[in-house]
C-alpha positions as CSV (number, residue, x, y, z in Angstrom):
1,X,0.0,0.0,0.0
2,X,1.3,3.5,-0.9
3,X,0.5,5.9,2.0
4,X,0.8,9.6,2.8
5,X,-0.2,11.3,5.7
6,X,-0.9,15.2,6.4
7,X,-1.1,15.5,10.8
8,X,-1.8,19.1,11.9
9,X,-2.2,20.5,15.0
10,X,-2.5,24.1,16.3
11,X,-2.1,25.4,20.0
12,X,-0.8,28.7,19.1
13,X,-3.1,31.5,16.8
14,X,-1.2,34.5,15.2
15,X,-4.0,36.7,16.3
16,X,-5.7,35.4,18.8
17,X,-5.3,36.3,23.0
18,X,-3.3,33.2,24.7
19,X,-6.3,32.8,26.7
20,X,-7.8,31.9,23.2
21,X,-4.8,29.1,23.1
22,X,-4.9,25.3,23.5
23,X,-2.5,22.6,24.8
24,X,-3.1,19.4,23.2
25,X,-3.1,20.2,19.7
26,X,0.5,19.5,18.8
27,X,1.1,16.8,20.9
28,X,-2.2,15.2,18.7
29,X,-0.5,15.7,15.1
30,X,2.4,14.3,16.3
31,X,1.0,11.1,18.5
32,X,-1.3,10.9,15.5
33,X,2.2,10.8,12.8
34,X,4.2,8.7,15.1
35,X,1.0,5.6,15.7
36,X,0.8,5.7,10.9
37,X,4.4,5.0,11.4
38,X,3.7,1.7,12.6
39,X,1.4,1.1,10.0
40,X,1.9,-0.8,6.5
41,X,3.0,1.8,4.1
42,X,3.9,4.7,6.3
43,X,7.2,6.3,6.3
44,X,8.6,9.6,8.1
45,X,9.6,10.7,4.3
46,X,5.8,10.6,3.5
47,X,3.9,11.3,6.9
48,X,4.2,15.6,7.3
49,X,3.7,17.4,10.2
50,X,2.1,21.0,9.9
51,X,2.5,22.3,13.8
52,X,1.5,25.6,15.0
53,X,3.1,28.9,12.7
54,X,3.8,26.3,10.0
55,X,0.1,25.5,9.7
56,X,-1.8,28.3,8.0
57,X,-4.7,28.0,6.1
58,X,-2.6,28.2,2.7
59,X,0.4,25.7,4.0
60,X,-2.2,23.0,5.0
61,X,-3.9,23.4,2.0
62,X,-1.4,23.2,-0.1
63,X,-0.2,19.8,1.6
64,X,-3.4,18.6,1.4
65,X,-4.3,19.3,-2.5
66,X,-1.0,18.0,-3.2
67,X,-1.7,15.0,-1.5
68,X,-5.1,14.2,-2.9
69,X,-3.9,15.2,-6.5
70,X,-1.7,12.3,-6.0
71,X,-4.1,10.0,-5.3
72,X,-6.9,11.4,-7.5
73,X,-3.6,11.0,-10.6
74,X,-3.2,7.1,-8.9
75,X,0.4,7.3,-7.3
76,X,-1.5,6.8,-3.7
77,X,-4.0,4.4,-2.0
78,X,-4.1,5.6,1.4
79,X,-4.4,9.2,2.4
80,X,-4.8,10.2,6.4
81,X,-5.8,13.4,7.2
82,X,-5.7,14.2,11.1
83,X,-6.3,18.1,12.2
84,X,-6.7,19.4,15.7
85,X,-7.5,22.6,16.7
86,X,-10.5,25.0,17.4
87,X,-13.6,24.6,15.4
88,X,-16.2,27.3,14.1
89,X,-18.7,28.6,12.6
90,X,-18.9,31.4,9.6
91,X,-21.7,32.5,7.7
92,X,-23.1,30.0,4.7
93,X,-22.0,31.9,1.5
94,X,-23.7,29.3,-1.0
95,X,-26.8,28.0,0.6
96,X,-26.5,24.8,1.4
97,X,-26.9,25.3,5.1
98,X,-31.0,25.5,5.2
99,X,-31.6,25.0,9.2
100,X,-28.6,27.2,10.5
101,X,-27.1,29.3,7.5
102,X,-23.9,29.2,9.3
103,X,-21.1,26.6,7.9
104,X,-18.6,24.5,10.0
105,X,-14.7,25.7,9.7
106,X,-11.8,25.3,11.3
107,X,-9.0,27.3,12.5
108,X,-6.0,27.4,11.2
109,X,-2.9,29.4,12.6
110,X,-3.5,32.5,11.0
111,X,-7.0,32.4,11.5
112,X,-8.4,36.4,11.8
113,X,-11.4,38.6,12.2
114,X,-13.2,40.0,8.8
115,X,-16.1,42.3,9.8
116,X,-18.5,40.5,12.4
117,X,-16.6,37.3,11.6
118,X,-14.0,35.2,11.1
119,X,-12.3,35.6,7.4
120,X,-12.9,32.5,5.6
121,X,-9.5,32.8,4.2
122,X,-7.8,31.5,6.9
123,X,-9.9,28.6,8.4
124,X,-11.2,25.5,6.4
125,X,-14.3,25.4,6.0
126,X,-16.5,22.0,5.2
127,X,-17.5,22.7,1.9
128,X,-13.9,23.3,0.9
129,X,-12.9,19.8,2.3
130,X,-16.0,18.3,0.8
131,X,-15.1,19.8,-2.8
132,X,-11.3,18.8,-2.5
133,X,-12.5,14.8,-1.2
134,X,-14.9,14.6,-4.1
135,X,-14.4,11.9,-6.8
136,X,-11.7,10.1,-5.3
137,X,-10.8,7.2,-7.4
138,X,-12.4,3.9,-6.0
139,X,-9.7,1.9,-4.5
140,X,-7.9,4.9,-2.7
141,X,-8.5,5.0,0.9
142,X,-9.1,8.2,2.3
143,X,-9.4,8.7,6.1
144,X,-9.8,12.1,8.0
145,X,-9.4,12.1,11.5
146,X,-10.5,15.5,13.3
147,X,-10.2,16.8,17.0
148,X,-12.0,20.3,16.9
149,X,-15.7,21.3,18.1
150,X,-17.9,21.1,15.6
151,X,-20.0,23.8,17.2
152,X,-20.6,25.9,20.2
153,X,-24.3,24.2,21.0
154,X,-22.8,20.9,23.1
155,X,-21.0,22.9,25.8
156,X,-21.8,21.5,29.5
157,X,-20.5,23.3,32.6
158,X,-18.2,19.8,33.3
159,X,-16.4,20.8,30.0
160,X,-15.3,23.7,31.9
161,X,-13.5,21.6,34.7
162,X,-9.8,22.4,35.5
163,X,-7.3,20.6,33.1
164,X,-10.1,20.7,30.0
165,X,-11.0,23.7,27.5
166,X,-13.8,23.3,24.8
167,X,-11.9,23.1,21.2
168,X,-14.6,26.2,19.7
169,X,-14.2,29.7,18.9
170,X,-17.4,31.5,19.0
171,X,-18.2,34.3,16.4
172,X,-15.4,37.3,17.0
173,X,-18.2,39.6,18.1
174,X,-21.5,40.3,19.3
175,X,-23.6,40.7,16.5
176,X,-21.8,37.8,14.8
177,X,-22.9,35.4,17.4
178,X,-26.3,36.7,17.4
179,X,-26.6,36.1,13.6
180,X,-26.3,32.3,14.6
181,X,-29.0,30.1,15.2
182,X,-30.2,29.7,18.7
183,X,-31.4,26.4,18.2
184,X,-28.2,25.2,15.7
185,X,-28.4,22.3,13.7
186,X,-25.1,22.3,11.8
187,X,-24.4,20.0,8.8
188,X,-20.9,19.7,9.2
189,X,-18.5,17.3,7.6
190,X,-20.3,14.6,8.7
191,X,-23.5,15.1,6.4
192,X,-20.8,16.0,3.5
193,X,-19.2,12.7,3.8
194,X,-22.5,10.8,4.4
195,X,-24.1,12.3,0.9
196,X,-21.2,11.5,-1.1
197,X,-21.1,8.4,-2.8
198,X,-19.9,5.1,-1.2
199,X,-17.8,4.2,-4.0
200,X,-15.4,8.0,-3.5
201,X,-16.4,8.0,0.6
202,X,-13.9,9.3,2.8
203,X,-13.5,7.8,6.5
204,X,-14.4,10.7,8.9
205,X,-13.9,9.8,12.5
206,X,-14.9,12.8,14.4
207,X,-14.2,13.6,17.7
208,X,-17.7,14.7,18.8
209,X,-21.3,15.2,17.2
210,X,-22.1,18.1,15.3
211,X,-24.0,19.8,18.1
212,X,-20.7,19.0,20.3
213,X,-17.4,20.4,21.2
214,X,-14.6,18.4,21.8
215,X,-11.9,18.5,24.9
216,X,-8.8,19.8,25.0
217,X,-7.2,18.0,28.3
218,X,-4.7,16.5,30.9
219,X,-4.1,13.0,30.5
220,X,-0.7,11.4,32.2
221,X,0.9,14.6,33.1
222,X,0.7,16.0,29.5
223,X,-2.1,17.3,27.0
224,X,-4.3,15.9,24.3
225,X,-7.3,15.8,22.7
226,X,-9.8,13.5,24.6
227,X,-10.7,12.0,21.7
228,X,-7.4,11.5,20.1
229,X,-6.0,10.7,23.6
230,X,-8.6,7.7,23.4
231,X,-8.9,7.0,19.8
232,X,-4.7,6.2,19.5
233,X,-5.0,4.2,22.8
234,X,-7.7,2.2,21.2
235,X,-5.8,1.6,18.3
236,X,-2.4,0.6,19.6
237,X,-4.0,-1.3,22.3
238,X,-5.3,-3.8,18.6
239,X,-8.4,-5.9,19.0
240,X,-10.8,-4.1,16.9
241,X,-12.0,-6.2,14.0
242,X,-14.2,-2.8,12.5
243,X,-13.9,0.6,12.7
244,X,-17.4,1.0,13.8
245,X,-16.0,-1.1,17.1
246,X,-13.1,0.7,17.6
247,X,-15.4,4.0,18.0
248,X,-17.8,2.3,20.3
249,X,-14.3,1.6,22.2
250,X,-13.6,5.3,21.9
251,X,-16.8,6.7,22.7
252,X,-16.9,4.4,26.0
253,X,-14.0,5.5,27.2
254,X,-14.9,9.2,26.9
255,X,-17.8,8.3,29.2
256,X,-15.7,6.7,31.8
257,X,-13.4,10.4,31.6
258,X,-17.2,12.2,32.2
259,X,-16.3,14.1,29.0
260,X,-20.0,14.6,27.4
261,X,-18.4,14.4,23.4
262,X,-19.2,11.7,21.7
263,X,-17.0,10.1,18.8
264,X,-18.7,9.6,15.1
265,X,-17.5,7.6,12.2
266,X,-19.1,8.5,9.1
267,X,-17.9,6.1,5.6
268,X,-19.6,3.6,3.5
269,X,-21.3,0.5,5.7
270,X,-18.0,-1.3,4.0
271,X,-16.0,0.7,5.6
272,X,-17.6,0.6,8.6
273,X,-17.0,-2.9,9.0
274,X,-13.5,-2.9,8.2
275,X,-10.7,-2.2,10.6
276,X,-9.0,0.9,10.9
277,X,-6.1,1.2,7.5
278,X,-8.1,-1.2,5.8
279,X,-9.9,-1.1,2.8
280,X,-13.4,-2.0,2.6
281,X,-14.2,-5.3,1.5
282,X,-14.0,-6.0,-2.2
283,X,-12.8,-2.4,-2.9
């Protein structure tokens, strides 16, 4: 199998305060770079690691086009995408967000205030991943692995215990967070991945629902993402004949921690039943 990997994490914002800062993001895109090294067909010449200044919305994009253009032209048949930082929301420029009219994005290093809101050139947002993971050529596996809130809706008052910080950036001002819904149902990645078809799918295991944010927090005297803290565990630990088991592992285990996130795996039923780097049956 002929792998690459793109693993980004982000602590650190150009422009944001450091109270706006997270911990666990770097340590995530590297745990996540160093567990596909111990996978078939993953090398350190072909796993990157886009940490902090390095990862701005153009760098990671770049990496990441490259890296599908590659396996879109055939020269790959695994592509992992892991990105952990602060998720969003920004007002739905082409309509496809009926219920909410706010897309999902994520931040990226130099992510910056435009107006009311964030500027959509510097986060991701999940149309442009959507667009980018379209018509992947049947046979490449694609898997995406993200650690950011999804949205701002999920947050508990036990996601504000010492040694844990909510992965979501609310609207930069007042009237930007009015202009979101009160009662949000965001579409996210996950619906993008679920309407595409099986046969070009990506893998999405996501760190909480879409009405969720994920945790940033302490776990054996250094920081993570709860969900990639468990989700690697889970994997090393082997024993997982599907991916839609290993998720049920994950999502346990964040319930043991009293962290209120759930994980989600969105891919083809295939995939579902496949283990995690594999294939899909009779792909």
């Amino acid at each position: 199998m002929t792998a690459r990997a793109l693993c980004v994490g982000i602590n650190e914002f150009a422009h944001l305060p450091t109270s706006s800062w997270l911990n666990g993001c770097v340590n995530d895109a590297n745990d996540m770079s160093a567990l596909l090294l111990t996978q078939p067909g993953f090398t350190r010449r072909n796993v990157t690691v886009l940490a902090d200044a390095a990862a701005t919305k153009a760098n990671v994009m770049t990496a990441l086009t490259d890296m599908v253009g590659k396996a879109k032209a055939g020269a790959l048949d695994h592509v992992v995408f892991s990105f952990s930082s602060h998720g969003t929301q920004v007002p739905d420029t082409n309509g496809d967000e009926k219920v909410d009219h706010v897309d999902e994005a994520f931040a990226c290093h130099d992510i910056a205030q435009k107006g009311d809101d964030w500027d959509r050139d510097t986060v991701i947002v999940d149309d442009e991943l959507n667009v980018l993971l379209q018509d992947i050529p049947k046979g490449v596996l694609v898997e995406v692995v993200l650690d950011t809130c999804h949205s701002g809706t999920g947050l508990r008052d036990i996601d504000l215990l010492s040694g844990r910080r909510p992965r979501f950036l609310p609207p930069p001002t007042r009237k930007g967070i009015l202009r979101l819904a009160p009662k949000s149902d965001p579409k996210g990645l996950q619906e993008l991945v679920r309407s595409t078809p099986a046969a070009t799918r990506a893998v999405l295991y996501a760190a909480c629902r879409a009405d969720q944010t994920s945790a940033d927090a302490y776990f054996d005297g250094r920081y993570n993402g709860a969900f990639t803290y468990y989700f690697l565990e889970a994997v090393k630990g082997g024993g997982y004949p599907s991916r839609s088991a290993l998720m049920t592992a994950v999502s346990q285990a964040l319930r043991t921690g009293d962290f209120e996130q759930r994980a989600q795996l969105e891919a083809s039923q295939r995939a579902k039943r496949s283990a995690f780097g594999a294939l899909p049956d009779g792909s």
